[in-house]
Residue frames relative to the residue before (quaternion, step in Angstrom):
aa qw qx qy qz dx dy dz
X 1.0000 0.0000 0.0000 0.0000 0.00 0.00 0.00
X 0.5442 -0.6532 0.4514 0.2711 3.52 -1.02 1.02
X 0.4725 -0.6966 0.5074 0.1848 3.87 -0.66 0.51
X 0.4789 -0.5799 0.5712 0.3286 3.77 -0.12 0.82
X 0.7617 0.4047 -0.2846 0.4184 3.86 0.08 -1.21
X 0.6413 0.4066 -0.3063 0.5741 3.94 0.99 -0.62
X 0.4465 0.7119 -0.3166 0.4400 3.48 1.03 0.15
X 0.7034 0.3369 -0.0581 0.6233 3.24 0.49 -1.76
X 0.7012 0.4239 -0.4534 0.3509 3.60 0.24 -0.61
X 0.6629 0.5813 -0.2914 0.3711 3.37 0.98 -0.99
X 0.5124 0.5478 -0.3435 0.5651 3.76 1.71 -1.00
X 0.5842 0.4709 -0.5186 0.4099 4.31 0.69 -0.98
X 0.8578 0.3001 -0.3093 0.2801 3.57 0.23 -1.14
X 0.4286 0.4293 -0.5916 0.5311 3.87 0.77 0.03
X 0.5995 0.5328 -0.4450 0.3985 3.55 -0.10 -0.53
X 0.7627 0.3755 -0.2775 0.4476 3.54 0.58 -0.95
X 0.6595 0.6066 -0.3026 0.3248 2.87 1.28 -1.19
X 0.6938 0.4368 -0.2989 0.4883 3.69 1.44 -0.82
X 0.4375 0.5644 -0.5056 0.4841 3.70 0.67 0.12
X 0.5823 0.5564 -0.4025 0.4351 3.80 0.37 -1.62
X 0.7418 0.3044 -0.2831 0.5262 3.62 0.48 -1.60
X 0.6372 0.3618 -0.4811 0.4813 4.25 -0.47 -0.12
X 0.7524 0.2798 -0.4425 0.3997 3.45 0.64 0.08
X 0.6627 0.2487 -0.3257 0.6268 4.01 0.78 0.33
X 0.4707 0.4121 -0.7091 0.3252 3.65 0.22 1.18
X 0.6153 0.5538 -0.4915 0.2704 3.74 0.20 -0.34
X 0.5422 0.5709 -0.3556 0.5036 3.40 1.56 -1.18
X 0.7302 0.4774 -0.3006 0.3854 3.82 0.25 -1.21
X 0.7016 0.3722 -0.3289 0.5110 3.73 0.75 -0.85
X 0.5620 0.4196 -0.5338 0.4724 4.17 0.79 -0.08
X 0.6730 0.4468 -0.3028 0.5057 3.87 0.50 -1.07
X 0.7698 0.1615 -0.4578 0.4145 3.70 0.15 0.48
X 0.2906 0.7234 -0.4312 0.4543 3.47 1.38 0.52
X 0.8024 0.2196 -0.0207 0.5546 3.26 0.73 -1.21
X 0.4680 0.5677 -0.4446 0.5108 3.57 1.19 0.67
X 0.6929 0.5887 -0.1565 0.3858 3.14 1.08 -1.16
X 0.4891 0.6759 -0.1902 0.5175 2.96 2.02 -1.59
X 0.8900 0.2370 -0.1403 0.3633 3.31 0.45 -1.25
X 0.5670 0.4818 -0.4287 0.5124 3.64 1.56 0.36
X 0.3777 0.6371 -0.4303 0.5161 3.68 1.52 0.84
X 0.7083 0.5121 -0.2403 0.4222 3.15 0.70 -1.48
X 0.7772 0.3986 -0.1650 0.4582 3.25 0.61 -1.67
X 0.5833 0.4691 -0.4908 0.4459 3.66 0.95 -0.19
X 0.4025 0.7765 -0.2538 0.4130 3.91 1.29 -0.40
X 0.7921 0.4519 0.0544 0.4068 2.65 0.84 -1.38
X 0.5604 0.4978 -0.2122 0.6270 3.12 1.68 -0.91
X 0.7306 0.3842 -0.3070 0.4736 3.57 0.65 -1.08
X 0.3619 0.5173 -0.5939 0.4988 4.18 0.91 -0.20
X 0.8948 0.3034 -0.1911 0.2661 3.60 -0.43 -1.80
X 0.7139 0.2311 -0.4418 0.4917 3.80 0.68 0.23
X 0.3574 0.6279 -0.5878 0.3641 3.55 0.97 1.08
X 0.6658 0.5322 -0.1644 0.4964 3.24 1.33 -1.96
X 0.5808 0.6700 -0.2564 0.3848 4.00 1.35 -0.58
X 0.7548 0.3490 -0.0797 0.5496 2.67 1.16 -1.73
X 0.4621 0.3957 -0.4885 0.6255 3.94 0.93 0.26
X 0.6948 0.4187 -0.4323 0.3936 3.94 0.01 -0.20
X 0.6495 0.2074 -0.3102 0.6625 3.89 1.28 -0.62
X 0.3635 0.5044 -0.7346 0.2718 3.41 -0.05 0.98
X 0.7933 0.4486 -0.2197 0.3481 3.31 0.68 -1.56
X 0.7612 0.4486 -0.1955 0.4256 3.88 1.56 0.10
X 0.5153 -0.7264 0.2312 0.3917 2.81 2.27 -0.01
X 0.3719 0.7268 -0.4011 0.4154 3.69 1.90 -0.14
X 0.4160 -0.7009 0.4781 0.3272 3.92 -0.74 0.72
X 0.2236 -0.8009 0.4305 0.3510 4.03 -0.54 -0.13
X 0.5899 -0.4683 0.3678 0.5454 3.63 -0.64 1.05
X 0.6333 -0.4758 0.5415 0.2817 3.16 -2.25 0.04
X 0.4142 -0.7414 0.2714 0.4529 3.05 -1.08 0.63
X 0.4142 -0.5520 0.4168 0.5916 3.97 -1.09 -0.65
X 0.6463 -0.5498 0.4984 0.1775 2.81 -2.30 0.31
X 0.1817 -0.7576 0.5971 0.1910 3.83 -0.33 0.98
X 0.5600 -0.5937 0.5234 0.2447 3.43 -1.25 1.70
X 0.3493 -0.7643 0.4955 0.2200 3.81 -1.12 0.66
X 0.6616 0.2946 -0.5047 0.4699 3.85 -0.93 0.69
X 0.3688 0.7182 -0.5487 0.2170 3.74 1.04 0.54
């Protein structure tokens, strides 16, 4: 049978443990804010250059890669 006292102790540390997490969810949701930000940019960026690729194998007949996928809630 479970002890009343191994009880409560066990309720202090989820307890602690969920604070720990409400304090590093704000950090975690700004840092994938700006992960996201930047897998926007850089997917941009990818699509500029196998635009600027694929106009270059237009004029030699070469196919241009596919295009990438941009990650959604960006």
């Amino acid at each position: 049978m479970v002890v009343r006292g191994e009880l409560e102790r066990r309720l202090t540390e989820l307890r602690s443990e969920f604070e720990a997490g409400r304090r590093l969810e704000p950090d975690l949701q700004e840092r994938l804010r700006v992960v996201s930000q930047t897998l926007l940019r850089v997917s941009g960026a990818i699509q500029v250059l196998e635009e600027l690729l694929g106009a270059d194998a237009g004029h030699n007949g070469a196919p241009a890669d596919a295009a990438v996928e941009v990650p959604s809630g960006a």
